[in-house]
C-alpha positions, 0 to 999 in steps of 0.5 A, spaced: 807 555 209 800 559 210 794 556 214 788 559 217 787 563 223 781 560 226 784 553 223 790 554 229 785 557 234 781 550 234 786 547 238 786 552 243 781 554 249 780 561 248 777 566 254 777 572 249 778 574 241 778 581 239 779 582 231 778 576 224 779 569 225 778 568 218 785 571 215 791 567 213 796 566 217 804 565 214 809 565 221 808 563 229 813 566 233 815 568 240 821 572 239 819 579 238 824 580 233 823 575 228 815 577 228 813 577 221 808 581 217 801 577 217 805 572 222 802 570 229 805 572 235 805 568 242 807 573 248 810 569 252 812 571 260 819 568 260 824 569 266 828 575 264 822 579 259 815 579 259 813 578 251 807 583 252 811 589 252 814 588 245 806 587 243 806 595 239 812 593 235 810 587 232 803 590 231 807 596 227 810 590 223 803 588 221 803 581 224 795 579 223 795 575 230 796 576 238 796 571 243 796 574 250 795 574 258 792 580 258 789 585 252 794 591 250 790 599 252 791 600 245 788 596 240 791 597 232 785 596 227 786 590 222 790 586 228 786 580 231 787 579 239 786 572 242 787 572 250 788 565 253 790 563 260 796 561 259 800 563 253 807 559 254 802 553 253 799 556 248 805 556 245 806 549 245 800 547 243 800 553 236 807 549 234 805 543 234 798 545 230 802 549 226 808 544 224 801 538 222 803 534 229 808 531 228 809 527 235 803 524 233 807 521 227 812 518 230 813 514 238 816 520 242 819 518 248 821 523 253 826 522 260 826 526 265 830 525 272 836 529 275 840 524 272 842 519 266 837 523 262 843 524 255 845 517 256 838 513 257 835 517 251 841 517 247 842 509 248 835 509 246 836 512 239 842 508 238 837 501 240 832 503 235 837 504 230 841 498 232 834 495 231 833 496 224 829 503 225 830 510 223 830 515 229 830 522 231 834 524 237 833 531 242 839 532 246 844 536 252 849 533 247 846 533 240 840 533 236 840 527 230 834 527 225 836 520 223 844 519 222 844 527 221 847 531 226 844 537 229 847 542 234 843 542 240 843 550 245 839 546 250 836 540 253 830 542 251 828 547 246 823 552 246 816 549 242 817 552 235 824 549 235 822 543 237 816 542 233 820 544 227 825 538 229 820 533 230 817 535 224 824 534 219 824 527 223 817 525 220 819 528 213 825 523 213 821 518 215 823 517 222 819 512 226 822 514 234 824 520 237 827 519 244 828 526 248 830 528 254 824 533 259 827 537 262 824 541 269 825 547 266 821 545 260 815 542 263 815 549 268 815 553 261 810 548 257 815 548 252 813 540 251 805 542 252 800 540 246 806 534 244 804 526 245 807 522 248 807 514 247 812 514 253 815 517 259 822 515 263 823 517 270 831 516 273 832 519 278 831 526 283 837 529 286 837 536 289 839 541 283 837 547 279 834 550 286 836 557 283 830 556 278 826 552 281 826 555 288 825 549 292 826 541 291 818 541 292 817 545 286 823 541 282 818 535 283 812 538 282 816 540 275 818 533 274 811 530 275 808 535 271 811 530 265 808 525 267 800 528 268 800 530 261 800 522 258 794 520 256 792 513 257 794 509 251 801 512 254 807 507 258 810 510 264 817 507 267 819 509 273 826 507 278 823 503 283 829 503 287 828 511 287 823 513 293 820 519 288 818 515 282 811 514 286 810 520 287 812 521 279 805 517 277 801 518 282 796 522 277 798 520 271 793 516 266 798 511 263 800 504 265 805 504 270 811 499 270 818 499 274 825 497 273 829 496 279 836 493 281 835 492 289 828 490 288 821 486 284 819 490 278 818 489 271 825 489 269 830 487 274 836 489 273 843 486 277 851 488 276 854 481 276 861 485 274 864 491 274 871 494 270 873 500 268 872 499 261 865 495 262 860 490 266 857 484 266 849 486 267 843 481 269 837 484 266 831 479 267 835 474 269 840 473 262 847 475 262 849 481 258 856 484 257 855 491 257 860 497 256 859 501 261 862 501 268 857 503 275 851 502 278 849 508 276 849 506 268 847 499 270 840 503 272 841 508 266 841 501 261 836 497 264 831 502 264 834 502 255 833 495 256 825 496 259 823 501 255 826 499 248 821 492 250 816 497 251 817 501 245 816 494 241 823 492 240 824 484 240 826 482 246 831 477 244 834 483 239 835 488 244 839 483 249 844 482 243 844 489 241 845 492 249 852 489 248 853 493 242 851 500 244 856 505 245 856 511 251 856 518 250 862 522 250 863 525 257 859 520 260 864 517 265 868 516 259 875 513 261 882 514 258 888 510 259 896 512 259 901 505 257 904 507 266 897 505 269 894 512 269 887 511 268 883 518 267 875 518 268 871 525 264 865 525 266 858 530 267 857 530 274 855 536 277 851 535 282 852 532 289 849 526 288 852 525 280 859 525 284 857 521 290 855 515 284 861 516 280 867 517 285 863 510 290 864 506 282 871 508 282 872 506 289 868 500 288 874 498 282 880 501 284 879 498 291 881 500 298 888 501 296 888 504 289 888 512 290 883 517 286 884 524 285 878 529 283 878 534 279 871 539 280 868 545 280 860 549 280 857 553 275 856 560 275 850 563 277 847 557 278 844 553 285 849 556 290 847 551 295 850 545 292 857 548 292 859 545 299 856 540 298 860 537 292 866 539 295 863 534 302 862 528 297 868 529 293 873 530 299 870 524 302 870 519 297 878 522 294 885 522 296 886 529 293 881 533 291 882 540 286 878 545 286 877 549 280 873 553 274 867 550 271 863 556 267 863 561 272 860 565 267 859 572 270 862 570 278 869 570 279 871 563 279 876 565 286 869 566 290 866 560 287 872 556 289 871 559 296 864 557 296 865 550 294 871 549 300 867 552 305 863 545 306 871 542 307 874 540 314 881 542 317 882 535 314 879 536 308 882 542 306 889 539 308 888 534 303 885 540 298 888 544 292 886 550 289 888 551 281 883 556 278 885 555 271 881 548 269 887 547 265 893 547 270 888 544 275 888 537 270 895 538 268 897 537 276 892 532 277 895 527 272 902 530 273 902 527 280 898 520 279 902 514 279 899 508 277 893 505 279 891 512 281 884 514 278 883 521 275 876 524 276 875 530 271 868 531 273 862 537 272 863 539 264 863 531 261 861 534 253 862 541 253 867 544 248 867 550 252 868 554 258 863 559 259 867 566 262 862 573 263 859 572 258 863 569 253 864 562 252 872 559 249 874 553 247 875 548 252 874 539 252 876 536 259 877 530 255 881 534 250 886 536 256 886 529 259 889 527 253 895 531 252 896 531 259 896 524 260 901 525 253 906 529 256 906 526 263 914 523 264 
């Protein structure tokens, strides 16, 4: 695939170019290392590296193009530089030139919150395919081009990989993409120059403060979704979160809500709730979900109003709301034949907990016990590792602090980071098993029926990440065999 230099440049606000425009163009790269000849190459300034200083490698590799902050000191005959004011978005812009706009060929919708992003735009993918369309989904879990499935490395890709993904869903003929936006991602303009038909907004809770810095700029990260839509665009926020105004108070597209405490446009209300499912109100007509907690019940009336939004019958999509399945390691329940239930889920963050452990109290009752199993990342918001062990001790009968990737951390330390938040009579209540594997196979061990165990932070991951390297591990592959080999 070639294109014209000058073709790609159009799309871009230029402060400066240096060299030929009227050249072809065979490869756009940020990655100094995949740089090719006659290729464009964006340096980008990234949080570990800054893509100018591989700007003499990859003009020695004959690249035709440079797109930059600042212009090198030396300059290489036969090379063009264009200086823009931001490279990251040019980035974004580049790609999606490059690919042919593949966003303007599909409905993009995107979600963004602290929480429920995997669930709501996986069930959103599972709706449109239910409805008869074909449909592309991006992320934490798993990218699907259609039913064909594609390994995801993160919530949101760099530009090229994304814009390269949008591109095979138009070419195999998808008519919707749904994908999570993550804070990251709207910081880094990895999602600028893609066009949006609609916006979802769950939640905002406290976490990645270790990149964001302050909750203010995590917001500010959030929103900055939401002013990029343009008018033609919908945007659908939780009204029952206090930061969903603040969300759309610059956006150009029409605004609507959904809500389980209030008025809004899509009005949600749990009539029932069980371990292994929930009779929902959506807008006033009874729907037998199965999903369990309030939390979901926010997650599938936001699905029930966006798919409305998307143009989907609203007769069929109050069938199929019955008919959508969750995702793995979204409050994923397993069962023993002795009346021990165990619950796999993702929360990692104090407010997840708080949701997920306050469902299963609501379930089991005042008498009913709940044993958590929890743990913190490495090298990740600090902050929040006391606060998790506070809310999970409060909410659980016993609480065991355990691994959760502590990547390059020792996991004892991090261990003794989370139990700092604990009281002296949290702490009696309290055990602490390093190993993840043991961790779990002492909680079911000592559940007896009608106890609920809780394995929470990791949900679908099939690793656990240790100084650097990342081995097997499925927590709902060791509840399994615990709950097997429990006497």
């Amino acid at each position: 695939m070639t294109t014209k230099l000058n073709k790609l440049l159009s799309e871009l606000e230029v402060l400066e170019i240096i060299g030929e425009t009227d050249k072809n163009i065979s490869s756009l790269e940020s990655d100094s290392r995949k740089a090719e000849k006659d290729g464009v190459f964006v340096a980008v300034k990234g949080v570990t590296t800054d893509g100018h200083k591989y700007i003499p490698m990859v003009t020695s590799a004959n690249v035709a193009a440079v797109v930059c902050e600042e212009m090198p000191s030396t300059l290489d005959k036969g090379v063009t530089y264009i200086r823009v004011a931001d490279s990251a978005k040019a980035l974004g812009i580049l790609a999606s030139a490059w690919f042919g706009h593949p966003s303007r060929h599909l409905t993009l919708v995107g979600v963004t919150g602290t929480n429920g992003k995997t669930t709501t735009a996986t069930l959103l993918y599972e709706m449109a395919i239910l409805q008869g369309y074909k449909a592309g989904l991006l992320s934490t879990v798993c990218n699907y081009i259609g039913d064909r499935k594609v390994p995801s490395t993160h919530t949101t890709p760099d530009p090229i990989s994304l814009n390269s993904l949008l591109a095979q869903m138009v070419e195999e003929g998808c008519d919707y993409a749904f994908m999570e936006v993550s804070s990251h991602s709207t910081a880094q303009q990895r999602v600028a120059g893609l066009n949006f038909s609609g916006a979802i907004f769950t939640n905002i809770t406290r976490d990645h403060l270790d990149y964001h810095g302050t909750v203010e700029n995590y917001m500010k990260a959030k929103k900055a979704f939401f002013d990029m839509l343009g008018s033609d665009a919908f945007a659908l926020i939780n009204e029952d979160d206090k930061s969903g105004r603040f969300m759309v108070q610059n956006t150009k597209a029409k605004v609507y809500t959904y809500s389980l405490r209030s008025d809004a446009d899509f009005r949600g209300r749990v009539l029932e709730t069980r371990l292994d499912g929930t009779l929902l109100s959506l807008n006033g007509h009874e729907v037998e979900v199965m999903f369990t907690g309030r939390f979901n019940a926010y997650n599938l009336t936001g699905v029930y109003g966006a798919s409305i939004l998307c143009g989907f019958d609203p007769q069929e999509v109050l069938v199929n709301m019955s008919r959508l399945i969750p995702v793995a390691g979204r409050f994923q329940p397993f069962l023993s034949p002795d009346g021990v239930a165990a619950i796999v889920d993702y929360a990692h963050t104090p407010d997840a907990l708080i949701n997920v452990l306050d469902t299963i109290r609501d379930i089991v009752g005042a008498n009913g016990k709940i044993i958590t199993v929890v743990g913190a990342g490495g090298n990740r918001d600090t902050g929040k590792r006391p606060l998790m062990a506070q809310e999970a001790a409060c909410r659980s009968d016993l609480l065991i602090l355990t691994s959760d990737n502590p990547r390059f951390e020792d996991p004892e330390e991090i261990i003794e980071e989370m139990s700092s938040g604990l009281s002296r009579d949290d702490l009696k209540r309290t055990e602490k098993i390093t190993d993840r594997r043991e961790a779990i196979k002492r909680a079911i061990e000592i559940a007896t029926p009608g106890t609920v165990v809780l394995v929470a932070g990791k949900g679908h991951e099939s690793y656990q990440e240790t100084n650097g390297i990342r081995h097997h591990f499925d927590d709902a592959e060791e509840v399994q065999k615990a709950l097997k080999s429990k006497k």
